[in-house]
C-alpha positions as CSV (number, residue, x, y, z in Angstrom):
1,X,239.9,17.6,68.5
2,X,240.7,19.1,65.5
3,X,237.7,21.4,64.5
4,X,239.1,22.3,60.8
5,X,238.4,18.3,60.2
6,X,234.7,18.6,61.1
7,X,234.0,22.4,59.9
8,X,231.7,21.6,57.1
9,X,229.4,19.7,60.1
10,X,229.8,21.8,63.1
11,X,228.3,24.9,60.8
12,X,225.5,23.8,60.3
13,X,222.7,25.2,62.9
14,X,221.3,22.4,64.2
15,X,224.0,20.3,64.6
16,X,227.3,23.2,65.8
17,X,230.0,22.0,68.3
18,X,227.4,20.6,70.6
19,X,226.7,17.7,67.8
20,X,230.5,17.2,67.4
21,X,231.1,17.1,70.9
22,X,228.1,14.3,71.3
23,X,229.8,12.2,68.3
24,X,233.2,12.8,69.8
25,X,232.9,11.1,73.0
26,X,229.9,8.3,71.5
27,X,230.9,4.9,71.4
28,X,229.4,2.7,68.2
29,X,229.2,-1.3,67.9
30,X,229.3,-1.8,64.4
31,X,228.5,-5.9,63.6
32,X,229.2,-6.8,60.6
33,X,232.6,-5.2,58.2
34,X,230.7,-5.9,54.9
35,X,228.7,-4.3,52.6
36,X,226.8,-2.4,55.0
37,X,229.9,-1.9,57.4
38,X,232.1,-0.5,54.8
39,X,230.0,2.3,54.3
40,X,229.0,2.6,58.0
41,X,232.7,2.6,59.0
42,X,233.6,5.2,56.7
43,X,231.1,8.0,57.5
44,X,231.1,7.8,61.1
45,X,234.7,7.3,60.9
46,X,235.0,10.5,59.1
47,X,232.8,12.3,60.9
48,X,234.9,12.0,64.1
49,X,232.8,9.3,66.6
50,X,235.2,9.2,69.0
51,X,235.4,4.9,69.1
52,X,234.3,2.6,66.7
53,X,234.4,-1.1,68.0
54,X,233.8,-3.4,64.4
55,X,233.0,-7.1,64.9
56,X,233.4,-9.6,62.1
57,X,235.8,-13.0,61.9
58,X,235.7,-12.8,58.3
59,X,238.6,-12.4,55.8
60,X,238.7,-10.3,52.8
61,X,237.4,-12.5,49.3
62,X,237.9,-11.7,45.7
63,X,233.7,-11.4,45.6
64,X,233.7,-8.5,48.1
65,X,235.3,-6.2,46.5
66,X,232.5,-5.5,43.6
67,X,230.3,-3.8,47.1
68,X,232.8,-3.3,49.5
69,X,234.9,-0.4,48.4
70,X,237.2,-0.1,51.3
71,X,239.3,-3.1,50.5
72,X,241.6,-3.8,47.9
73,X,242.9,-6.7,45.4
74,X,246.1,-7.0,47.9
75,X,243.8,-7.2,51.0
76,X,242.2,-10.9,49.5
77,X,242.8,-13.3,52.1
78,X,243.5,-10.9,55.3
79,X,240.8,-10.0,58.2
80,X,238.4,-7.8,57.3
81,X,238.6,-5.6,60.7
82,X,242.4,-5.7,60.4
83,X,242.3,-3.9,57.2
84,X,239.5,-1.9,58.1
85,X,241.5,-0.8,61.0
86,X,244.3,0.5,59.1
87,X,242.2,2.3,56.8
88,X,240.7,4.3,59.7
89,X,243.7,4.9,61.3
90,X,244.6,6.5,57.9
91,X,241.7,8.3,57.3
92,X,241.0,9.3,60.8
93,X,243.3,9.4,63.5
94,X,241.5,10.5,66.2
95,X,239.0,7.9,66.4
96,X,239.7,4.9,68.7
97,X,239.4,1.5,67.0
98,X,238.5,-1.9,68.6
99,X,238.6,-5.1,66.7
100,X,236.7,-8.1,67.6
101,X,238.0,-11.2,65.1
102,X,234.7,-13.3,65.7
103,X,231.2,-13.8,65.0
104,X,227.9,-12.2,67.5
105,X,226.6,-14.5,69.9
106,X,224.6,-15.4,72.8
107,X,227.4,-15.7,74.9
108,X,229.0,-12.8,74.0
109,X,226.3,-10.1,72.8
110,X,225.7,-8.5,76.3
111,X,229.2,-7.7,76.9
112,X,229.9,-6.5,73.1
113,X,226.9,-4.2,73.5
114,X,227.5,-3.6,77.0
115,X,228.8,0.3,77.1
116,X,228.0,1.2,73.4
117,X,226.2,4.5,72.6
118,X,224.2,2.8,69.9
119,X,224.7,-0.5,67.4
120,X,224.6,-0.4,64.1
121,X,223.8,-4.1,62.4
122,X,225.4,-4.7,59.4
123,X,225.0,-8.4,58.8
124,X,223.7,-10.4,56.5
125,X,222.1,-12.9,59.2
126,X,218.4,-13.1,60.7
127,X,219.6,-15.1,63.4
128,X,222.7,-12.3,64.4
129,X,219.8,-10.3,64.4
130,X,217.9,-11.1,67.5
131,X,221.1,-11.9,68.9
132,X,221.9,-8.3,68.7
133,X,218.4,-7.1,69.0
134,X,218.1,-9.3,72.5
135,X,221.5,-7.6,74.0
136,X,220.5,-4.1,72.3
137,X,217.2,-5.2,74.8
138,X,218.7,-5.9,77.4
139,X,221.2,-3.1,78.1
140,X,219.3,-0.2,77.2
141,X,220.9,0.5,73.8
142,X,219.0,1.6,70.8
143,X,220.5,0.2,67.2
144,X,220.0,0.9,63.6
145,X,218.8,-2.5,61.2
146,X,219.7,-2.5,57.9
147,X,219.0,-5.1,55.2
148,X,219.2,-5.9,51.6
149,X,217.1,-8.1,49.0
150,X,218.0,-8.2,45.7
151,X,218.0,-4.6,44.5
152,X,215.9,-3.6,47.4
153,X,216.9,-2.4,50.9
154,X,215.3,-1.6,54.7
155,X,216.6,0.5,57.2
156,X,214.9,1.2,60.8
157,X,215.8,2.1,64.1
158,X,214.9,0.1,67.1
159,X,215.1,0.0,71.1
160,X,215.0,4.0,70.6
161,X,214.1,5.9,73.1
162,X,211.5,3.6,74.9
163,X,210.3,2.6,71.2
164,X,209.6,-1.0,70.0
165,X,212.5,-3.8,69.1
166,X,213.0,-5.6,66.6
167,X,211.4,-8.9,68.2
168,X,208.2,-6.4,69.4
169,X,207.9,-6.2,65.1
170,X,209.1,-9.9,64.3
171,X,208.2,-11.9,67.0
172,X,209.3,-15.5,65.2
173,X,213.1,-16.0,65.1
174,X,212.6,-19.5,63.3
175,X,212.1,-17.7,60.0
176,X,215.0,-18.5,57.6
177,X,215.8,-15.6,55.3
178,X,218.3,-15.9,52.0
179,X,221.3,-13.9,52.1
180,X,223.0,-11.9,50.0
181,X,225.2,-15.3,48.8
182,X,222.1,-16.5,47.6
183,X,220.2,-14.0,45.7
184,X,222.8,-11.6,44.7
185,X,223.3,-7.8,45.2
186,X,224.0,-5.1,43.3
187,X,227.7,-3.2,44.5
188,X,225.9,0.0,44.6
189,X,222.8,-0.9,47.0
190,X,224.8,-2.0,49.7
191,X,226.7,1.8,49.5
192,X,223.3,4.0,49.5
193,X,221.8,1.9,52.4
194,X,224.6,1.6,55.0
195,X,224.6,5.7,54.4
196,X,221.0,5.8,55.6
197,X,222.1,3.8,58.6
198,X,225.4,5.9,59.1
199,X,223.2,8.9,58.8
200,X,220.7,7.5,61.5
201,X,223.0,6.4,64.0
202,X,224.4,10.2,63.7
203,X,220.9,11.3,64.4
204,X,220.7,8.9,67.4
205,X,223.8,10.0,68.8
206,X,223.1,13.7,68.3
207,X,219.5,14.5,68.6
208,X,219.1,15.9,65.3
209,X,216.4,15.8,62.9
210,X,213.6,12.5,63.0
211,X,214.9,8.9,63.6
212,X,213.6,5.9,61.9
213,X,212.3,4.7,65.0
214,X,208.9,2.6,64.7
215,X,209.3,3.5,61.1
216,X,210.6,1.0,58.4
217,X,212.4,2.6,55.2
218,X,211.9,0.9,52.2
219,X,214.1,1.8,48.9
220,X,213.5,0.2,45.8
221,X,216.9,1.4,43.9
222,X,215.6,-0.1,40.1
223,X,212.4,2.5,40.5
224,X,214.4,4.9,42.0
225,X,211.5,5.2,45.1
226,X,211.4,5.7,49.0
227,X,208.4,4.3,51.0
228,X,208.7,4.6,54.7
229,X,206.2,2.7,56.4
230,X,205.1,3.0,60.1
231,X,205.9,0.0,61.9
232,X,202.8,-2.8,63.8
233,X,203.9,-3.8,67.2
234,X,203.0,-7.2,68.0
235,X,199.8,-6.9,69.7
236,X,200.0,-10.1,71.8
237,X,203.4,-9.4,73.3
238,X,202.2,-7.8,76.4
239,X,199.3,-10.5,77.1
240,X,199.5,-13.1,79.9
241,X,201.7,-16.7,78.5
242,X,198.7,-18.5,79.5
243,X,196.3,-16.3,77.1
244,X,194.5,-18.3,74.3
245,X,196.6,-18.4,71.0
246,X,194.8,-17.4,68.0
247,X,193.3,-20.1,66.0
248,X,195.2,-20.9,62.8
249,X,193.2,-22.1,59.9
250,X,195.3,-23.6,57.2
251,X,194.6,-23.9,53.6
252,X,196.8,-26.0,51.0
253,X,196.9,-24.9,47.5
254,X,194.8,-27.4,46.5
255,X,192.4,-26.1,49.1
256,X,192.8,-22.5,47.7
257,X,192.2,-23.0,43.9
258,X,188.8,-24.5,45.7
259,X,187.8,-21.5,46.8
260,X,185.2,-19.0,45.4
261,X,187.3,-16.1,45.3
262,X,184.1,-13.1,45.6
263,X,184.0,-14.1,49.2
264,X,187.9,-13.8,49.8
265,X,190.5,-11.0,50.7
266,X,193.7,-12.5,48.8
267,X,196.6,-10.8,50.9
268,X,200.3,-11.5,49.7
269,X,202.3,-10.1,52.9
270,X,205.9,-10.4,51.4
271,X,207.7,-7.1,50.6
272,X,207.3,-6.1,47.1
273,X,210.3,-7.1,45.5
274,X,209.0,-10.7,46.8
275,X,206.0,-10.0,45.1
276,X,207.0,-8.5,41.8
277,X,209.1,-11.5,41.7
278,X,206.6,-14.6,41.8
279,X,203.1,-14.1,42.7
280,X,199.6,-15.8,42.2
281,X,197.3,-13.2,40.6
282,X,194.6,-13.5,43.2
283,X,197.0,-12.0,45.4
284,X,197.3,-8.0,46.3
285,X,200.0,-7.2,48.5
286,X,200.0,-5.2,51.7
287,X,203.2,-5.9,53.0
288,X,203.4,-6.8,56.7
289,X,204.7,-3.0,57.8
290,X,201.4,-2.0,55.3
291,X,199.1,-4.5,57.2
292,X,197.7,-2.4,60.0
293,X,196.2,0.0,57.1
294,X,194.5,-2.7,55.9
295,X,190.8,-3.1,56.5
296,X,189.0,-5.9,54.8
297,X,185.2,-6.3,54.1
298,X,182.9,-7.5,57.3
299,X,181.5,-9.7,54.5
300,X,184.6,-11.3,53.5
301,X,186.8,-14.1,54.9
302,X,191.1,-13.2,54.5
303,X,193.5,-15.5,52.7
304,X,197.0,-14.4,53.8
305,X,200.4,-16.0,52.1
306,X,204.1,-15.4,52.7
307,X,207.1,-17.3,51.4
308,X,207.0,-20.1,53.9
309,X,204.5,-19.7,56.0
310,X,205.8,-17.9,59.4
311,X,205.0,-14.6,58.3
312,X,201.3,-15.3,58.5
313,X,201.4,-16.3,61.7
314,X,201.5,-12.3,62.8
315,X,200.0,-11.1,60.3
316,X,197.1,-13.3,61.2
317,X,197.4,-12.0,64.8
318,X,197.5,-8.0,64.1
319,X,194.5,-8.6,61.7
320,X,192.2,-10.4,64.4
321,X,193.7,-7.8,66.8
322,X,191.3,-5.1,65.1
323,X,189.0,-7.0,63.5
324,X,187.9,-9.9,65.5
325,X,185.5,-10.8,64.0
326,X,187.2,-11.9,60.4
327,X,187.9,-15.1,59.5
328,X,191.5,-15.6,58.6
329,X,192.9,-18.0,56.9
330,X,196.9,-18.8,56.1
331,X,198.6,-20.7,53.4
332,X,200.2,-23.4,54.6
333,X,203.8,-23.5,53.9
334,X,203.4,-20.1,51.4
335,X,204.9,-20.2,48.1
336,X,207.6,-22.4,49.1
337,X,204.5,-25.5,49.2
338,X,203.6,-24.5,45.8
């Protein structure tokens, strides 16, 4: 190891040769070579962790390259962990490089994960997500989340450490999210989120400093602000299958605009670039990782709406898990009924 590389690291007090020795010999699973991934690869490629395995069966488009500064015009049309290899290998020689040309599956998750120090999930998919949060699960590995939505983006640490998963948090996996394709991005968010994920997975592998674990940061890069919120686990997750379900109580919009709104609690539960968006005006919004905070008058029923009506279905459980007593009351469908 060449200790001239990593001097400006290995000075610093809490992290000396000990850190660089720990990040040396760690092993990271990064899934995903985009616009998270670039980032991620670069850092903790320069920062000498001693094998990066990067998983993606993508190739390199013209549209990329406005986030993901790694690549280059002459790269369009080649795999992204190819060129991603290469660019390492210059960079960085002493890191170890795997490359896995396909997508995260079921089938091959446990095996991926199998091994790894800690994943970091740079994709742009919900359903890759539990894939990876399942195997992260199942083998004992903690991994860093990161996600983007419209000029906002999340970062988090799960399976740290004993602490919650990402399924303990999100219990449905039958929500459909929009990606990136969809709704747009701006090139810069991508950059100063996969940092915060680099910059926890070094804290994961080191021991330095506080991880985001059971915490959910929240940066809203058009107001320039940081929220981190502390994370709900799902309080029904350790009860017996055959336990009662909570009753659902469904209310159309018709039913809604019905309503005499002194005896409601209107509760948008959407994060709040959701809200800021598109929102009805009877609506205040305590975002799910906000919602055990929340403590609504003894007097008052809760209406609770999300974009398509899943997200109300926990949200409905952690509120009757402390107050059992309130009526709740979900939108069917959420805004997407409207």
């Amino acid at each position: 190891m060449n200790t001239e590389r990593y001097q400006r690291q290995i000075v610093l007090s809490d992290f000396g040769p000990s850190g660089q020795q720990k990040l040396t010999e760690a092993k990271v699973l990064i899934v995903g070579a985009g616009g998270l991934g670039v980032p991620v690869m670069q850092y903790l490629a320069g920062m000498g962790v001693g094998q990066l395995t990067l998983v993606d069966e993508d190739i390199v488009s013209l549209s990329n390259l406005q986030r993901q500064v790694m690549y280059r015009y002459e790269d369009v049309g080649k795999k992204k962990v190819a060129v991603a290899n290469n660019y390492i290998k210059n960079l960085n020689p002493e890191v170890k490089v795997v490359t896995v040309e396909e997508m995260i599956l079921k089938e091959n998750a446990s095996s991926l994960v199998a091994g790894a120090s800690v994943v970091v999930d740079c994709t742009d998919s919900i359903e890759a997500r539990y894939i990876i949060n399942d195997a992260c699960v199942k083998e004992q590995v903690p991994f860093v989340y990161g996600a983007l939505y419209r000029h906002e983006g999340h970062v988090s640490v799960f399976n740290y450490e004993g602490g919650i998963s990402y399924r303990d948090v999100y219990p449905d996996d039958s929500a459909k999210v929009e990606n990136c394709n969809e709704i747009g991005v701006l090139g810069v968010l991508p950059g100063i989120i996969g940092c915060y994920q680099a910059m926890e997975a070094v804290k994961v592998l080191t021991g330095i400093g506080d991880a985001l674990a059971g915490k959910l940061l929240v940066v809203d890069a058009l107001n320039t602000s940081h929220h981190i919120f502390q994370l709900a686990e799902n309080p029904l997750k350790d009860q017996k299958k055959e336990a009662p379900p909570v009753e659902e109580s469904l209310l159309t919009w018709q039913e809604l605009d019905e309503l005499d709104t002194q005896g409601y609690h209107f509760v948008d539960v959407r994060p709040p670039a959701m809200y800021k968006e598109r929102h009805d005006d009877r609506f205040i919004n305590v975002p799910m990782e906000m919602l055990p905070g929340f403590s609504p008058d003894e007097s008052k029923e809760v209406v609770l709406v999300c974009q398509r009506g899943v997200t109300t279905k926990q949200a409905t459980m952690l509120l009757k898990s402390s107050f059992s007593d309130t009526i709740v009351h979900q939108v069917k469908g959420g805004y997407n009924s409207r």
